[in-house]
C-alpha positions in Angstrom: 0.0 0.0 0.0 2.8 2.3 0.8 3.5 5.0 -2.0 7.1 5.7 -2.1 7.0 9.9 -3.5 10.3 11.5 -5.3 10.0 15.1 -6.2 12.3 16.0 -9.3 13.0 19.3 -10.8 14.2 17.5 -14.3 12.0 17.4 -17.8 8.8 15.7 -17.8 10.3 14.0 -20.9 13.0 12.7 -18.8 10.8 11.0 -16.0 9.0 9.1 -18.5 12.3 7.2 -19.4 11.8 3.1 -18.6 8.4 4.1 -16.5 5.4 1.7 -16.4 3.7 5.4 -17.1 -0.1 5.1 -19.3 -0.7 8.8 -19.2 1.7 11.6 -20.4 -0.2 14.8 -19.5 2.8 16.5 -17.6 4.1 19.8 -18.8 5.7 21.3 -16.0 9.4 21.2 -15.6 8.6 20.9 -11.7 6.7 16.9 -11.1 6.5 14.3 -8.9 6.7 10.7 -9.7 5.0 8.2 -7.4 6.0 4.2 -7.3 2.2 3.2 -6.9 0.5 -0.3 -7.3 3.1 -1.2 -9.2 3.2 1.3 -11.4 5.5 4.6 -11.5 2.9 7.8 -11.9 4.2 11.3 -12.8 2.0 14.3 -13.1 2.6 18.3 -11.9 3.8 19.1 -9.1 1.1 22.0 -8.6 -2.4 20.6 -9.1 -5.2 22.7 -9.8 -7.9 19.5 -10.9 -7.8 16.9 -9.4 -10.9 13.9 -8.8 -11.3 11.8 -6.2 -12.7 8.2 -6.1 -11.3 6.7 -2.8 -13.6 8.1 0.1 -10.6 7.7 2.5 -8.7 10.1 -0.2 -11.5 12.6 -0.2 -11.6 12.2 3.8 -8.2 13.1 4.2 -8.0 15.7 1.7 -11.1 17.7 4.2 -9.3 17.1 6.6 -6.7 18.6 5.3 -8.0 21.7 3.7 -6.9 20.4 0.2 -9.6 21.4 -2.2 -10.6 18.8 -5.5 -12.6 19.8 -8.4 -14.6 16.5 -9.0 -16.0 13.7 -6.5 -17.6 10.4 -6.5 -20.9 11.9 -5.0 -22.9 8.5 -5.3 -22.7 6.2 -1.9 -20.4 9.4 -0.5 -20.5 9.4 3.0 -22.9 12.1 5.0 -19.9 14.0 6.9 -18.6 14.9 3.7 -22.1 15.9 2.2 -21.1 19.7 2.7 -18.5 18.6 -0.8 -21.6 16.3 -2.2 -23.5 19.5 -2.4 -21.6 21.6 -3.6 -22.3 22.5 -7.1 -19.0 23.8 -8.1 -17.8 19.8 -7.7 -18.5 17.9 -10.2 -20.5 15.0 -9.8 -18.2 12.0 -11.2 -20.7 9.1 -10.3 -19.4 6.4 -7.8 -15.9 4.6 -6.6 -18.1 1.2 -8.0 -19.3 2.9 -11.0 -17.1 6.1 -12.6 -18.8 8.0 -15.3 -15.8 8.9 -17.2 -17.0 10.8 -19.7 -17.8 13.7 -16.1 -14.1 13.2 -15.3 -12.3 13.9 -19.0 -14.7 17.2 -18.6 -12.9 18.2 -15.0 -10.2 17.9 -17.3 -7.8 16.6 -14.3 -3.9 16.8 -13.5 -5.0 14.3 -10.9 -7.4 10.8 -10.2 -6.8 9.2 -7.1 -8.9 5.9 -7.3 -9.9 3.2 -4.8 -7.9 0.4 -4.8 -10.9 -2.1 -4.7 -11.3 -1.5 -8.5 -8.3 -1.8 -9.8 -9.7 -2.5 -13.1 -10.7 0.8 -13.8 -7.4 1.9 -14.2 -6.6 1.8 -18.0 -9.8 4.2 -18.4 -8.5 6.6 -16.0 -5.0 6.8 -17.3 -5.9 7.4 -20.7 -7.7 10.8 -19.0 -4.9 11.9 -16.5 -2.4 10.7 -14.1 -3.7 8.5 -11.3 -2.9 7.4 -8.2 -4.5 4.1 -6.4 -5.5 4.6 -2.6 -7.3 2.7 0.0 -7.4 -0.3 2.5 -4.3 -3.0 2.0 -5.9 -6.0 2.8 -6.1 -6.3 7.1 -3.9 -3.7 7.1 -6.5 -1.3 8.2 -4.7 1.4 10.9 -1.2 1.1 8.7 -3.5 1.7 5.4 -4.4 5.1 6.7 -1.9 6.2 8.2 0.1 5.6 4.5 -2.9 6.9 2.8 -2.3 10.1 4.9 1.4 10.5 4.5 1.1 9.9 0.6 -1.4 12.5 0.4 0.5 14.9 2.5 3.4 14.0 0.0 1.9 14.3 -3.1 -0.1 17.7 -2.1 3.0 19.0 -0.2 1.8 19.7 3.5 3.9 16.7 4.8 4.2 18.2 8.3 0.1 18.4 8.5 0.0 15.2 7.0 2.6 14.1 9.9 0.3 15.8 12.8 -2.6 13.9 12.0 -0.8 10.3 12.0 0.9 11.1 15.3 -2.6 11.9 16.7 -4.1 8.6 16.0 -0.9 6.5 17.0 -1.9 8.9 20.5 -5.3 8.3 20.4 -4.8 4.4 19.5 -2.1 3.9 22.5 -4.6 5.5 24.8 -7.6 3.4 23.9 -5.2 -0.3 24.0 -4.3 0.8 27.8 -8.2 1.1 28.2 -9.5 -1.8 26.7 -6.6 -4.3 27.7 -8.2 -3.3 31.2 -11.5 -5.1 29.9 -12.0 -8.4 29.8 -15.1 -8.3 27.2 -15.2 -10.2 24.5 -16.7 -8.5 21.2 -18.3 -9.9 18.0 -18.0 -7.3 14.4 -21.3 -8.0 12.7 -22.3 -6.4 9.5 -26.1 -6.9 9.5 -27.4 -7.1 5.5 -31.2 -7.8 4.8 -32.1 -10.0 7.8 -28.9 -11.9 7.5 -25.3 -11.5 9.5 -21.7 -11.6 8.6 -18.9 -11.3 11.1 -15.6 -10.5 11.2 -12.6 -11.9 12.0 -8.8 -10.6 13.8 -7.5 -10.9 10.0 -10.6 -9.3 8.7 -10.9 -5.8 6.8 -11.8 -4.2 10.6 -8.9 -6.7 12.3 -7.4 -3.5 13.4 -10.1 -3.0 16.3 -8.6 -6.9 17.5 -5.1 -6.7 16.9 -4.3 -3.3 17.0 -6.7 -1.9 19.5 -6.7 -5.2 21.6 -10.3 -6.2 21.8 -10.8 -9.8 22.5 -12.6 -11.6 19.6 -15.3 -13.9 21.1 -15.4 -16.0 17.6 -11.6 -16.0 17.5 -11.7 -19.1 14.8 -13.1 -16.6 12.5 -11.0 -16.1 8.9 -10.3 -13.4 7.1 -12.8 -14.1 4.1 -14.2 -11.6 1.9 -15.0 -8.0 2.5 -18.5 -8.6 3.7 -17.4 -11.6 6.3 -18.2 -14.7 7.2 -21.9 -15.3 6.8 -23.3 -16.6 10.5 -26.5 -17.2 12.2 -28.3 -16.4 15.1 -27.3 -19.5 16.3 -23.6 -18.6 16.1 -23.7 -15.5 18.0 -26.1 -16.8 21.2 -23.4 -19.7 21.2 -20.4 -17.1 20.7 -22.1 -15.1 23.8 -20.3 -12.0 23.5 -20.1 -9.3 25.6 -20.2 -6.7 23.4 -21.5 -6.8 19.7 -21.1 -4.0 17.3 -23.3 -4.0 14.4 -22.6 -2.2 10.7 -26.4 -2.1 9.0 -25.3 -2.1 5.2 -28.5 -1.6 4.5 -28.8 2.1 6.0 -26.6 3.7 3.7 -26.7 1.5 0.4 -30.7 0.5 0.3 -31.6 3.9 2.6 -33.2 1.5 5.0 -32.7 1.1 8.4 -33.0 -2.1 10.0 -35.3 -2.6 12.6 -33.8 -3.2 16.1 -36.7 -5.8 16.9 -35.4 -7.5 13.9 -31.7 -7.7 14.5 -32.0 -8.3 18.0 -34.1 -11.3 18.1 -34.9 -13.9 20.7 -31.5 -15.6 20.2 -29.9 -12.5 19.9 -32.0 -11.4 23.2 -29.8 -14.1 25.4 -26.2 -13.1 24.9 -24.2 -11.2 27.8 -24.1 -8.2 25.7 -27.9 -7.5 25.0 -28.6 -8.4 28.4 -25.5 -5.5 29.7 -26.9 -2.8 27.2 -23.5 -3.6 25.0 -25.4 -4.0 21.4 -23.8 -0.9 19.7 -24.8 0.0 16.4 -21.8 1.5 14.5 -22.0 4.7 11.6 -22.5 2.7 8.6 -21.1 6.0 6.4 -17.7 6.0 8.4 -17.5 2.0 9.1 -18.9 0.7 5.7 -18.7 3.7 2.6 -15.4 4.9 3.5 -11.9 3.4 4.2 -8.8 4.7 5.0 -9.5 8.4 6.1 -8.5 10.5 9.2 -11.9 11.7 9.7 -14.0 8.2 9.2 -11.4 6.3 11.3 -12.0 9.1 14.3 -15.3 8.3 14.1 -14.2 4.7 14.1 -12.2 4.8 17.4 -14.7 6.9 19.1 -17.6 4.7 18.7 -15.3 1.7 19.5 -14.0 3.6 23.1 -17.3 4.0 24.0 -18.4 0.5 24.7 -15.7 0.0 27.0 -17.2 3.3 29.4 
């Protein structure tokens, strides 16, 4: 996931020489080239358009007061609706779904993409330069924190960039000392249309296990896909854990929210953490739509930190 950034005062011309480089729009004498995914990117070192794809990217880039000229607006997340709404950004469709022929209008220096969909690559680098962000595998806390250094790199406010990543090493150190004072056991669940998937300490959220040190109660559970391992009912009251965190997918892709009678059913109704009040229901924009941003992994943290008050 790392990007490894070199700034370089020579000829675009020259930069190009032996690069894995699809797109050629660089005309400054001052670029940057980035060893990305494989790939070696160069584009202008000052950029003036630049469209985002990866919510974490867009995340980070608030955060950081960078500004960006076109946006996936579909599926964005609802703290960064103040840049959905804004008319002067143009809508480019979705990270799942680009329209490309919204993009070649921005007319950009820049793409940064999500890294989920790789394969939309060859379009965007026949438009512009473009970089490919996001979540490396389980690598959820170390994917952000690179996500965040690249994009203080490539934008050139390294020091901010720096700030931000020492505050959530701070903010992670203090929560570990906190929970390793628990002896709770907690079950991930993403809850999808009357059915449950949970995740596992090598899962896309293993961070909250192995970095955070919350004790899995389903332990045995593998990595698998991005949407878990499917489970029942069953599963869980057996599982018994003391806290359970639920993602419902369904409020922010289907705009329906789940009802709690439903997810917390009669088997649900007998575990240690329904009984305690520890059923916490996580923000599906921050948790699910986004990855890999300062702002959404806050959030993150803080819903996390308070279960164990």
């Amino acid at each position: 996931m790392t990007s490894k950034v070199i700034t370089s005062t020579v000829l675009a011309a020259m930069l190009f020489v032996g690069c894995k480089q699809e797109n050629t729009k660089v005309s400054s004498d001052e670029t940057i080239s980035i060893e990305n995914m494989g790939r070696t990117i160069s584009f202008n070192k000052k950029l003036d358009n630049v469209v985002v794809f990866d919510v974490g990217a867009m995340d980070n880039m608030a955060e950081l007061g960078i500004p960006f000229k076109g946006m996936a607006k579909v599926y964005s997340p609802n703290y960064l609706s103040k840049y959905a709404d804004d008319t002067n950004i143009v809508n480019v469709g979705s990270f799942m779904q680009p329209n490309y022929e919204e993009v070649a209008k921005v007319n950009p220096d820049l793409i940064i993409m999500s890294n989920w969909f790789d394969k939309d690559y060859p379009e965007f680098a026949k438009i512009a330069p473009t970089l490919s962000l996001g979540i490396s595998g389980s690598n959820y806390l170390a994917s952000t924190k690179d996500n965040l250094k690249t994009i203080g790199q490539v934008f050139q406010v390294e020091d901010k960039a720096n700030a931000l990543v020492d505050k959530i090493d701070a903010k992670v150190a203090d929560m570990k000392e906190v929970i390793g004072k628990s002896d709770a056991k907690a079950l991930l669940i993403l809850y999808n249309n009357k059915s449950y998937s949970a995740f596992g300490v090598e899962s896309r959220y293993g961070f909250m296990f192995k970095d955070l040190g919350v004790k899995p109660a389903a332990p045995e559970l593998e990595g698998a896909s991005d949407h878990g391992n499917i489970i029942s009912s069953e599963f869980i009251m057996e599982h018994n854990p003391d806290i359970i965190f639920i993602i419902d997918r369904g409020a922010v892709m289907d705009n329906t929210i789940a009802e709690k009678s439903e997810v917390e059913n009669p088997l649900i109704q007998k575990t240690n953490a329904y009984k305690n009040g520890k059923i916490v229901y996580l923000d599906p924009n921050a948790w699910y739509l986004a990855g890999g941003g300062y702002i959404s992994l806050n959030i993150m943290l803080d819903e996390i930190a308070k279960a164990y008050k």
